[in-house]
Structure formats: structure tokens, C-alpha cells
C-alpha positions in Angstrom: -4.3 -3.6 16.2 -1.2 -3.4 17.6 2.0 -1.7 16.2 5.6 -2.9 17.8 7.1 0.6 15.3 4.6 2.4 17.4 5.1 1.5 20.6 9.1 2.1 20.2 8.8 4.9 18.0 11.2 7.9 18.9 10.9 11.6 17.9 13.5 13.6 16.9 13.7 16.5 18.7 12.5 19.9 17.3 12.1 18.6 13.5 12.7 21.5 11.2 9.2 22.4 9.3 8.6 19.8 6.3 5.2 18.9 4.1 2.6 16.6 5.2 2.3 13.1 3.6 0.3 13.5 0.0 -3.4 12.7 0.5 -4.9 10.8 -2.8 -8.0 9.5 -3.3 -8.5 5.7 -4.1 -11.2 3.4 -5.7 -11.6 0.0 -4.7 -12.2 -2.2 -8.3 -13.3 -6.0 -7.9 -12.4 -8.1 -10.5 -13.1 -11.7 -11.6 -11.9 -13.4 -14.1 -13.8 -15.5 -16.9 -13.5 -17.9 -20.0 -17.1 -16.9 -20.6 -17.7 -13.6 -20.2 -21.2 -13.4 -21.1 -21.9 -16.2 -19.4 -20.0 -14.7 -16.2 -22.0 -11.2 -16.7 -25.2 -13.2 -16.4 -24.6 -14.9 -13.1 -23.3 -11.6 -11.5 -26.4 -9.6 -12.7 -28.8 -12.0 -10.6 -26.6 -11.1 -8.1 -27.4 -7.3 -8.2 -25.2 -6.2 -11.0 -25.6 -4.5 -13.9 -23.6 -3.8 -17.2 -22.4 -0.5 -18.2 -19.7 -0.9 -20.4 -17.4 -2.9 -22.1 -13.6 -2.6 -23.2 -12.6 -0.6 -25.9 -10.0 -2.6 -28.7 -6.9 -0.7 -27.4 -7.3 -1.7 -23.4 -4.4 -3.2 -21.9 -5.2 -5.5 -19.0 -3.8 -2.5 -16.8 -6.3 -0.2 -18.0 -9.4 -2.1 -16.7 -9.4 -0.6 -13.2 -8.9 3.1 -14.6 -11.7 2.7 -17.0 -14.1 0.9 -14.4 -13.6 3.9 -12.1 -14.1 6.5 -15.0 -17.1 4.6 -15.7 -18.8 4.1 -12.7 -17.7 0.5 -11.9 -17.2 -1.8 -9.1 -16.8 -4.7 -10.8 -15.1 -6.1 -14.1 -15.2 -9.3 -15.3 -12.4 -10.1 -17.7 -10.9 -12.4 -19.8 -7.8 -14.3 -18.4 -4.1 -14.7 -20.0 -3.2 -15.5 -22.9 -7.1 -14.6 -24.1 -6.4 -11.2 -25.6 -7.2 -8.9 -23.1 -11.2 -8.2 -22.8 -13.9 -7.0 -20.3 -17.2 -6.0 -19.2 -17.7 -3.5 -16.2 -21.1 -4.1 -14.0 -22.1 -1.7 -11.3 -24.1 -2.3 -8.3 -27.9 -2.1 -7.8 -26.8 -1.0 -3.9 -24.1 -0.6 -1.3 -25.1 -3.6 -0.3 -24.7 -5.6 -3.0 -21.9 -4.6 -3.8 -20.0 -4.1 -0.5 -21.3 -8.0 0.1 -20.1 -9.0 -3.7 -18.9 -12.8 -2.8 -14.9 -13.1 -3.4 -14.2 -16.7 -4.9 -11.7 -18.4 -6.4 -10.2 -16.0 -9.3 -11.8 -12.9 -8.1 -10.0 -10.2 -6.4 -9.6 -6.2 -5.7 -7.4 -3.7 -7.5 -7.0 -0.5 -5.7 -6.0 2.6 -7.8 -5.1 5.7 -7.0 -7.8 8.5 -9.3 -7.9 12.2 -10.0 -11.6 12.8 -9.2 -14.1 11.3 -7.6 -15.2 8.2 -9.7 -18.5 8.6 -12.1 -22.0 8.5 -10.2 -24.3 6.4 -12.8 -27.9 7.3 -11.6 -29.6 4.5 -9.7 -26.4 2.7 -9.3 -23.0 2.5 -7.5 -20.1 2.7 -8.0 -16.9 1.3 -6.8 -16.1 1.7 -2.8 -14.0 5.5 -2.9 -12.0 7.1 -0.2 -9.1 9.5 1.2 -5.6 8.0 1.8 -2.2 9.2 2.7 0.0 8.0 0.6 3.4 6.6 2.1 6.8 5.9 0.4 8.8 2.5 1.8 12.5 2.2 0.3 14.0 -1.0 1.7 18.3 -1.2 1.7 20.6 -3.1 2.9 22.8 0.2 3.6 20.1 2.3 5.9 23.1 5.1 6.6 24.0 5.7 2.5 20.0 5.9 1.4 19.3 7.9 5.1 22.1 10.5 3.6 21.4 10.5 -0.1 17.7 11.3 1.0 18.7 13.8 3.0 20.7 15.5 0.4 17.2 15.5 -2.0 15.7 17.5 0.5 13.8 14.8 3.3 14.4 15.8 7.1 14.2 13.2 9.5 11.4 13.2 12.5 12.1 9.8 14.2 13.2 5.9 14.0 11.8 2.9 15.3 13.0 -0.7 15.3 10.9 -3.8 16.0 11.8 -7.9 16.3 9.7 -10.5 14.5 9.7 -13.9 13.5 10.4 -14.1 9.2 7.3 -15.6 8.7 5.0 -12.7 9.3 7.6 -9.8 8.1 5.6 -9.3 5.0 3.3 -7.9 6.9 5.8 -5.1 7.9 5.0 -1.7 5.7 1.7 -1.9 7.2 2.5 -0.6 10.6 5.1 1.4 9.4 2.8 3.4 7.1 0.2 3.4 9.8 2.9 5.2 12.1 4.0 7.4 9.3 0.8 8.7 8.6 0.8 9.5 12.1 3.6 11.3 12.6 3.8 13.3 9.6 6.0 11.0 7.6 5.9 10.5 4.0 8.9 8.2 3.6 9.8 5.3 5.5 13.6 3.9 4.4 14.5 0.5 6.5 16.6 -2.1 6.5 16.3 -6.2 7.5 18.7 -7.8 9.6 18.6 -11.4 10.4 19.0 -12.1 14.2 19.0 -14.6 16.8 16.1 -13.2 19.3 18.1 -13.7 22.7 20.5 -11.2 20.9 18.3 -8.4 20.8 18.0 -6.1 23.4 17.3 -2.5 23.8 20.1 0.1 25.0 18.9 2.8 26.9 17.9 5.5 24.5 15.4 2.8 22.6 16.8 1.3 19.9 18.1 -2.0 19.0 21.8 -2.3 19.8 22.8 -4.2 16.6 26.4 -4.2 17.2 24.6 -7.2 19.7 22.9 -8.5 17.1 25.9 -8.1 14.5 27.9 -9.9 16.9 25.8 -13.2 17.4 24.1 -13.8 13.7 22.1 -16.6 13.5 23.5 -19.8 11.0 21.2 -18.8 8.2 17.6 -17.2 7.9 14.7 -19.6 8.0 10.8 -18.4 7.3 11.0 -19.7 11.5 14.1 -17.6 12.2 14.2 -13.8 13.7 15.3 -10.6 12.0 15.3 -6.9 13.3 13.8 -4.3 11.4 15.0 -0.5 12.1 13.0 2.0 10.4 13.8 5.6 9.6 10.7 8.0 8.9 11.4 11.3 6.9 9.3 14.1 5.3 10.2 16.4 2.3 11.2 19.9 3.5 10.1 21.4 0.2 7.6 20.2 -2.4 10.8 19.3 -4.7 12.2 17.0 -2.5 8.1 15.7 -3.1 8.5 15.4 -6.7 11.8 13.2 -6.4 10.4 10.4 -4.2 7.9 10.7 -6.7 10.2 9.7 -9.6 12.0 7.2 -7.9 11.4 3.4 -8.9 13.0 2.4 -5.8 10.3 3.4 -3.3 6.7 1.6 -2.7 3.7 3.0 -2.1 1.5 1.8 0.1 -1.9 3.8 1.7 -3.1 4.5 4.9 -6.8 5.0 4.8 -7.7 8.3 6.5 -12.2 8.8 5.2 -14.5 7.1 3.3 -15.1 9.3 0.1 -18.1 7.3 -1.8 
């Protein structure tokens, strides 16, 4: 898979010493939804499920993964909105069943992060566990202020990156950048967007973008066909308090690099 962050990624030279991105372990819940829950539990134990539990009175809907994985799930089938919230949780007969679970219309995955490995019923599995590293993104439109307010919590920089692509797939951006993260050490990515007209991006000769370029020729308004630049800063906490502040920000996503299977 290719990486344009990776392939223009530069190192700063001599980073000071700094922690290592957070590695969490994740569980991998399917879910699918159901007006008939009985009914749906039926047709998913011919499939090579079976029951092992069912919602307590108090669940929320956000609960349902957590419990699934404390019970030894891989699936739950649950009861749609505005049904009060409801569920069943099934576990496999085999990793094959349930690695092959069909994925229709309504059904999906929930990935969590969880303290221990999930629950081992006996003769069944569970839901699909493994090791992560667990990387920050903080997008801004000011990449300077947030690069020096997260410096003054503690983060050191060890290198930048900026990549070109069409709107339409920029979505599909914090992958890479967590995937180049987790490889250099980084546990926050901040970056920042700018809209550009592609035969006004060019690369000066240390390896960046010069966006005084792109500044200076801006395309007449962003289109899902247009072009934007993305520059990318990637910083580590120095100290395990600097840790516990990207922590308690609400401004920063997570998103998870997969590093070992753990089921």
C-alpha cells in the first residue's frame, strides 16, 4: 500500500528522547441490527452462532460492544432506534465462522479499545482481538499555534511530511499518517488542509511543499474534484504527562495502527 506522508516524510535531526506511541489492545465486535430479535438470533445460529447473553435493563446502546467483549462475543444483534435499546450477544462455533460471518445490509463492526483480553467461553470464540498503537490526529486550520501550544504541554517534534491529493479521497488521509506515525515513534499527528490548484504545488529543495506557491495561486473554490495539500507534523510526548494531556483533549482523534493479532 502506498503512503505519499511516507515517501516525503523528513526527520528531524537528533530528536530529544520522548515515549513511544501507547500500545492498547482492541476487539473487533459485529453487530446487526433487528426488528425481530429472536427471530434474527435464529437465523444466525444456523449459521454457527450461539447465544450467550443478553442485555441487562440499564444498557445504553454504547454499552453493547463493551459487554459483548466482557462476555465473550463476536456478534450482537440489537434492536434499532427509537426501539428502546435491546440485545442478544452470540459467539462463534469457530474462527471460521465467525471470521466468514456475512456482512449485509444493517450489519457492521464496532472496534473498542479493552483492558484485558476478552472472555474465552469454552468451546467457542470470541470476538477477533489484537495489539494496536494508538495514534492522536488534531486537524487546524493554524498548524504553527496548535504545533506551539503542543509543544508547550510537553510533545517534541521528530519530523513533517506533506502530500497532494484530489478532495475526493482525502478522507482517507489519517490512515497513512498513523501508519507513518507508528513508524516513526509518533503518537500525535497535528495537520492542516489547504485547498490548491495542483500545477501550483511544487517541492522546494529541502522537501516540503512551498505553500507560499500554493497561497499565491488558490483555486476559485474547493470541489470533491479539486486538489488540496495536506502538511503533517508528527510529535511524541517527552514525558508521560504530556501523555495524559492528549489524553484529555476532545480535540484529537484516535485512530489505530494494528501491530499483532492477540486472539
Amino acid at each position: 500500500m502506498t503512503n505519499d506522508f511516507a515517501d516525503h516524510y523528513i526527520a528531524a535531526p537528533n530528536p530529544p528522547a520522548h515515549v513511544a506511541p501507547r500500545i492498547v489492545r482492541l476487539a473487533s465486535i459485529q453487530f446487526a441490527f433487528a426488528e425481530d430479535i429472536p427471530a434474527a438470533v435464529r437465523t444466525w445460529e444456523r449459521q454457527g452462532f450461539v447465544r450467550v447473553g443478553a442485555s441487562a435493563p440499564e444498557d445504553g446502546r454504547q454499552d453493547f460492544p463493551h459487554r459483548a467483549a466482557a462476555m465473550g462475543a463476536s456478534l450482537v444483534v440489537q434492536s434499532a432506534a427509537p426501539a428502546p435499546p435491546q440485545a442478544a450477544y452470540l459467539a462463534a462455533v469457530s474462527r471460521q465462522v465467525r471470521d466468514n460471518a456475512p456482512m449485509g445490509r444493517g450489519e457492521g463492526r464496532s472496534t473498542i479499545e479493552v483492558p484485558d483480553k476478552p472472555v474465552a467461553v469454552p468451546g467457542r470464540v470470541g470476538p477477533m482481538a489484537y495489539k494496536a498503537a494508538r495514534i492522536q490526529l488534531g486537524m487546524t486550520d493554524d498548524l504553527d499555534a496548535a504545533l506551539a501550544r503542543w509543544k508547550r504541554d510537553g510533545f517534541v517534534t521528530l519530523g513533517w511530511a506533506d502530500a497532494g491529493g484530489k478532495n475526493d479521497v482525502m478522507t482517507g488521509y489519517p490512515d497513512p499518517m498513523a501508519r507513518l506515525a507508528a513508524g516513526a515513534g509518533a503518537a500525535l499527528v497535528l495537520y492542516r488542509i489547504t485547498p490548491a490548484r495542483q500545477r501550483a504545488v511544487r517541492r522546494l529543495p529541502n522537501g516540503r511543499i512551498d505553500m507560499d506557491a500554493v497561497r499565491a495561486d488558490p483555486p476559485a473554490a474547493r470541489s470533491p474534484g479539486g486538489y488540496s495539500v495536506t502538511q503533517a507534523v508528527f510529535l511524541a510526548p517527552a514525558t508521560n504527562a504530556a501523555w495524559k494531556a492528549a489524553d484529555a483533549s476532545n480535540e484529537l482523534q484516535n485512530q489505530y495502527v494494528p501491530i499483532a493479532p492477540d486472539d
